[in-house]
C-alpha positions in Angstrom: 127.9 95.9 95.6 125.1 94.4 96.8 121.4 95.5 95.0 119.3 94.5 98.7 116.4 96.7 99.3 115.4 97.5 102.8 111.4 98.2 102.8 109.7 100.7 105.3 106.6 101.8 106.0 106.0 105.6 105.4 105.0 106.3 108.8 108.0 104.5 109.9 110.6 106.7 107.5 108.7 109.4 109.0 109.6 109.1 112.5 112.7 108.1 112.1 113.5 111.1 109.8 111.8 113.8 112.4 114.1 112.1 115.0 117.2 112.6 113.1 116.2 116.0 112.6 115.1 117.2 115.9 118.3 115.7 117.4 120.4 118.3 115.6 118.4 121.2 116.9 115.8 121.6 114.1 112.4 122.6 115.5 109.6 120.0 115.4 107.3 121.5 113.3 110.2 121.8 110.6 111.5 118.7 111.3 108.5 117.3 110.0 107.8 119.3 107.1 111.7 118.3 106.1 111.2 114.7 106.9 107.8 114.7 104.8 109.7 116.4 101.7 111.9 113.4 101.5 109.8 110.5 102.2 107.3 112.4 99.7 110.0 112.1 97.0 110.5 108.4 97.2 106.6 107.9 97.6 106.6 109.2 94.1 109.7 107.5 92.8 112.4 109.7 92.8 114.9 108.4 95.6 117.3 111.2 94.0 115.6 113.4 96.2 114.8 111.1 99.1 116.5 109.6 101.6 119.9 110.0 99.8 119.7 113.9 101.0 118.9 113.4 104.5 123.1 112.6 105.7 123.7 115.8 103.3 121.4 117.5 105.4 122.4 116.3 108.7 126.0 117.4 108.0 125.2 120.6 107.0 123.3 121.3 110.0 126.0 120.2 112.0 129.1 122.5 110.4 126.2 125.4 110.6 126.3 125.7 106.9 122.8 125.5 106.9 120.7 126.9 110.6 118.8 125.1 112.1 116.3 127.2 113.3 115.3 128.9 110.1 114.8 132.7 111.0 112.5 134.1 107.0 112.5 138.2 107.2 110.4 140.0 105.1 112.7 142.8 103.3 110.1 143.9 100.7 106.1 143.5 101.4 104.6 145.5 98.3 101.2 144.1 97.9 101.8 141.4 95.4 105.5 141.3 95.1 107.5 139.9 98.5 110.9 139.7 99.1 111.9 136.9 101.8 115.5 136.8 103.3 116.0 133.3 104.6 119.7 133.9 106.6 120.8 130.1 105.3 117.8 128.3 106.8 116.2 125.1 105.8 115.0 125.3 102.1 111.7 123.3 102.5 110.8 125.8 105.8 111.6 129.0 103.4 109.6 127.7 100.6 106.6 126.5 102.5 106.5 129.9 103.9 106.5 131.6 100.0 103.9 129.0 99.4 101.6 130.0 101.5 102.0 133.9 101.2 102.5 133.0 97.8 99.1 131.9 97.7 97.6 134.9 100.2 98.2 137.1 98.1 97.1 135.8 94.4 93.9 135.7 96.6 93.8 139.4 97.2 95.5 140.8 93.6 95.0 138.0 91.0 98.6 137.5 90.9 101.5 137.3 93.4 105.2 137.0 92.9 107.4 135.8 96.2 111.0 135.9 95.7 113.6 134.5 98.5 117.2 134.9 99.0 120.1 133.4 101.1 118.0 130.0 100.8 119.0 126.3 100.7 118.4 123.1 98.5 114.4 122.5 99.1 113.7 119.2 97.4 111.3 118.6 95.0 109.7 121.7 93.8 106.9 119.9 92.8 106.2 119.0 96.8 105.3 123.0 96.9 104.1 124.0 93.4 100.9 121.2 94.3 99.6 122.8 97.1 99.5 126.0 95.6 97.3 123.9 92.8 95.1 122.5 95.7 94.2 125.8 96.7 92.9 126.9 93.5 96.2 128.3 91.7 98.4 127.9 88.9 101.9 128.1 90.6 105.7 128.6 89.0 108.2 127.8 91.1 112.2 128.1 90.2 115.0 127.8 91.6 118.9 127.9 91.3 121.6 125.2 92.4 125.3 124.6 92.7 127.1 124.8 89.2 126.6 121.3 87.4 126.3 121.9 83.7 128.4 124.1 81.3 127.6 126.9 79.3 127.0 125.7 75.6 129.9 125.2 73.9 131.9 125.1 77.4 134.4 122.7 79.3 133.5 123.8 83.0 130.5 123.7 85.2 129.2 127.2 86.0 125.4 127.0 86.2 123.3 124.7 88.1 120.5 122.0 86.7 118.0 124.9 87.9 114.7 122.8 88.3 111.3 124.2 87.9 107.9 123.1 88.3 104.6 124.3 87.4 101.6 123.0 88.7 97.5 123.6 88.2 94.2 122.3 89.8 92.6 119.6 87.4 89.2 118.8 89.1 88.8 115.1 89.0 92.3 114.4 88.1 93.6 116.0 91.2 96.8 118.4 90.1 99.2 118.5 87.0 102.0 118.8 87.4 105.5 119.6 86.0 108.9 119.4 87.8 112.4 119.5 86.0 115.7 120.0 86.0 117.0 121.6 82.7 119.7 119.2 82.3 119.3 115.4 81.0 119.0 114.2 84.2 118.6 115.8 87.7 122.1 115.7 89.8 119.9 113.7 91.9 119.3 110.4 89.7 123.1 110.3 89.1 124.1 110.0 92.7 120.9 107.5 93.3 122.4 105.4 90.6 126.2 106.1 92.3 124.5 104.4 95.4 123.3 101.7 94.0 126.6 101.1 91.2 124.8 101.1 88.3 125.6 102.6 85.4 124.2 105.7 83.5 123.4 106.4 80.2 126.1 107.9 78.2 124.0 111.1 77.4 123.1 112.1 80.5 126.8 113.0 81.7 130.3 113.9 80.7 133.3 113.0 82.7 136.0 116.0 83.9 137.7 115.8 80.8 134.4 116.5 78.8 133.7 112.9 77.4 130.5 111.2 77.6 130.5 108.5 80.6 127.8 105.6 81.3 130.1 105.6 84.8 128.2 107.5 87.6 131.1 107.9 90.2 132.7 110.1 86.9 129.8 111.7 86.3 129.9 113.6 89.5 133.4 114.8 89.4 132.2 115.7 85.7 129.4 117.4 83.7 126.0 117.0 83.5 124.7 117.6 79.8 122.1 120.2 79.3 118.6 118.5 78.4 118.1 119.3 74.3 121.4 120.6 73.9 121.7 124.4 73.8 117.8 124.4 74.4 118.7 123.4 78.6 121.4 125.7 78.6 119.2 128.6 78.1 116.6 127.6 80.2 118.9 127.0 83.0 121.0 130.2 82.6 117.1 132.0 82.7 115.8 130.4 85.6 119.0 131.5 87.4 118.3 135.1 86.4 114.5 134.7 87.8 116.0 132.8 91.1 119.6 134.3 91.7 119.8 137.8 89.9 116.3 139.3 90.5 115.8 137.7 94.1 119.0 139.2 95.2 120.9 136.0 95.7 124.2 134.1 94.7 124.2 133.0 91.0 125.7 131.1 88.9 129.1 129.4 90.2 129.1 131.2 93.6 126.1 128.5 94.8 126.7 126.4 97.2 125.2 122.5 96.9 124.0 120.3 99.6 126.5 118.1 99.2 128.7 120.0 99.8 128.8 120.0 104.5 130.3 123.4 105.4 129.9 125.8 102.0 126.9 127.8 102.5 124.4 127.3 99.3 123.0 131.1 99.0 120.7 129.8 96.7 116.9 131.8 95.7 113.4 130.8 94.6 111.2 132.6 92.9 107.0 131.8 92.7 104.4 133.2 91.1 100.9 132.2 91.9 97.8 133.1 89.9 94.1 132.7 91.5 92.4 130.9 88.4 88.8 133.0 90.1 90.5 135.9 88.5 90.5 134.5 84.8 87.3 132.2 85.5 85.1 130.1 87.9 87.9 127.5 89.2 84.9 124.7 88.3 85.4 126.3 84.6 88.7 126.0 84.6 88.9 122.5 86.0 86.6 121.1 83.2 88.6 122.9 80.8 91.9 121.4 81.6 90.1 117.5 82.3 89.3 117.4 78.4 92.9 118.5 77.3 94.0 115.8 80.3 91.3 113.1 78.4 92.4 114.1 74.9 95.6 113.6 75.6 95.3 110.3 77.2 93.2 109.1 74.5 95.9 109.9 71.6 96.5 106.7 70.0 99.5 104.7 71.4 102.6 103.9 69.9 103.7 100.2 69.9 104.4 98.8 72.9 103.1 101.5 74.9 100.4 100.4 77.6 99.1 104.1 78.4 99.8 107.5 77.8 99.9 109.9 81.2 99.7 113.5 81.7 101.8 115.0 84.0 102.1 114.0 87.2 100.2 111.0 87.2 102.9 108.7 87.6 104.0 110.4 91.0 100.4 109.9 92.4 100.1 106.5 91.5 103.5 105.6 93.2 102.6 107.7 95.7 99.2 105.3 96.4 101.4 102.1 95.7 104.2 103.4 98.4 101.3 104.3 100.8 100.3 100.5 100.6 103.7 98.3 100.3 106.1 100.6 101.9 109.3 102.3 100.6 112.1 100.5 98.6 115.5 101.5 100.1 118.9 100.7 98.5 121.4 99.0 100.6 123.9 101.7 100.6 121.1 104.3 101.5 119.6 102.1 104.3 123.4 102.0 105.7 123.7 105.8 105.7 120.6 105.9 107.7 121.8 103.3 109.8 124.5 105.6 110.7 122.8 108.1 111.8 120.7 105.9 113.8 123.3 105.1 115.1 124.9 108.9 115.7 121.4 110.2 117.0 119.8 107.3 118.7 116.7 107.2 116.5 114.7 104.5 115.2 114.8 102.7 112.2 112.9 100.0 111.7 112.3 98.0 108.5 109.5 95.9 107.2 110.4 91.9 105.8 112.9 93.0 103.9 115.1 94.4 106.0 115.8 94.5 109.7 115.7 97.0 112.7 118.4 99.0 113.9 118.0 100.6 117.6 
């Protein structure tokens, strides 16, 4: 398979993405806070939650699987603790909305928790987790997914990688910040390397009949392996009881993916938010976390290593590089899009690397 990129400028993605969206009844506003969470992701280097997704998405809007326009209830408001019902609307609309109450109300009690229910995938966590950070908070923010890993010591898939991400202001160093899966790789990088037919390395995935595979096209009819063996397994089978069990949503096996076109996902999210102001002057706690940040960088580096970063510093230096040279696409990603351009009648256009498709 062929290994040509197709490079487009962010604004460019961005458009085209809204488009696509808008053309299959999702609401402007939405549209773009969707098309931003994916072109986000591969601004920071991870196309497994990019533009992959988007013919996911567009398929489950279409079979109603997922709704369109995304309808969040409130079915408990008690001060600091929310409950949010999302009826199967978009993931990244639902957990913008936590976000931001999310972040209301560490501002009045020093502490909120915002669960939500009958969700959907909402791409990086990460993408939500920092703006809680920019507005003066520390913010955890988990969630469940489709069954990908088996229990420890098991055969069959029956939780999900069940990413998390926390995230805190660090004054001159912008945010840290953490996002994971608890399995050796997200589900993501496995079908980003699927696209592009490369292989995998043999400890990131098992194959259906339990047996380590470097091939990624087995991987997914497989097992992914739990990051630091029965260390991930835990950790995943926890976050599903903080974002399926207590936010009144599916767990476990009974989540739907969004790869899957017509299975509803059912999935939940829970965030806290803490107000640092409550615990100290947000300037005090900014300084405080920029020395561990320069301590950290300063440890002395093993061989071969250039420089040592602190989390998420990577993303926002890809982030700057994407915003200056445009966006890498693989060819079998650009001819998904392509598709849909040519389903929808949007525009994609591509810098010297590619071409333009009408």
């Amino acid at each position: 398979m062929s290994s040509a990129r197709h490079r487009v400028e962010v604004e460019s993605l961005l458009r085209f993405t809204g488009e696509v969206l808008t053309s299959v009844g999702v609401p402007p506003d939405d549209a773009l806070l969707l098309a931003d969470s994916l072109v986000t992701a591969e601004r920071w280097g991870h196309a497994s939650h990019g533009m992959l997704r988007l013919p996911w998405y567009v398929a489950r809007l279409r079979s109603g699987a997922m709704t369109p326009v995304t309808r969040c209830e409130r079915v408990v408001d008690q001060g600091a603790i929310a409950v949010l019902d999302g009826h199967e609307g978009i993931g990244q609309v639902l957990a913008r909305e936590a976000t931001r109450l999310g972040v209301e109300r560490a501002r009045a009690h020093g502490v909120s928790a915002v669960a939500v229910r009958n969700s959907n995938h909402f791409g990086t966590a990460a993408y939500f987790t920092r703006w809680s950070a920019e507005q003066g908070c520390v913010a955890l923010l988990a969630t469940n997914a489709s069954p990908a890993m088996a229990p420890w010591g098991g055969r069959v898939k029956a939780l999900g990688t069940n990413p998390w991400s926390i995230a805190a202001p660090a004054g001159r160093h912008g945010v840290a910040v953490m996002d994971m899966a608890n399995t050796a790789v997200a589900r993501g990088k496995i079908y980003a390397a699927a696209e592009r037919n490369e292989a995998i390395p043999a400890t990131w995935a098992a194959d259906a009949h339990g047996v380590p595979t470097s091939n990624a096209q087995a991987a997914i009819q497989g097992l992914i392996l739990p990051m630091a063996g029965h260390k991930g397994y835990v950790i995943s089978f926890m976050m599903d009881v903080l974002a399926g069990v207590l936010t009144g949503s599916r767990f476990g096996a009974d989540v739907g993916g969004p790869y899957e076109p017509d299975r509803r996902s059912g999935c939940g999210h829970l965030l806290i938010t803490i107000d640092v102001g409550f615990m100290m002057p947000r300037a005090e706690f900014e300084r405080r976390l920029e020395q561990l940040i320069e301590a950290t960088k300063a440890v002395p580096r093993a061989p071969g290593v250039d420089e040592i970063f602190f989390p998420g510093e990577l993303e926002a230096r890809h982030g700057a590089r994407a915003e200056r040279h445009g966006i890498g696409l693989p060819e079998t990603t650009w001819d998904s899009l392509r598709q849909l351009a040519a389903e929808t009648g949007a525009t994609l256009a591509a810098g010297r690397m590619g071409s333009s498709v009408p």
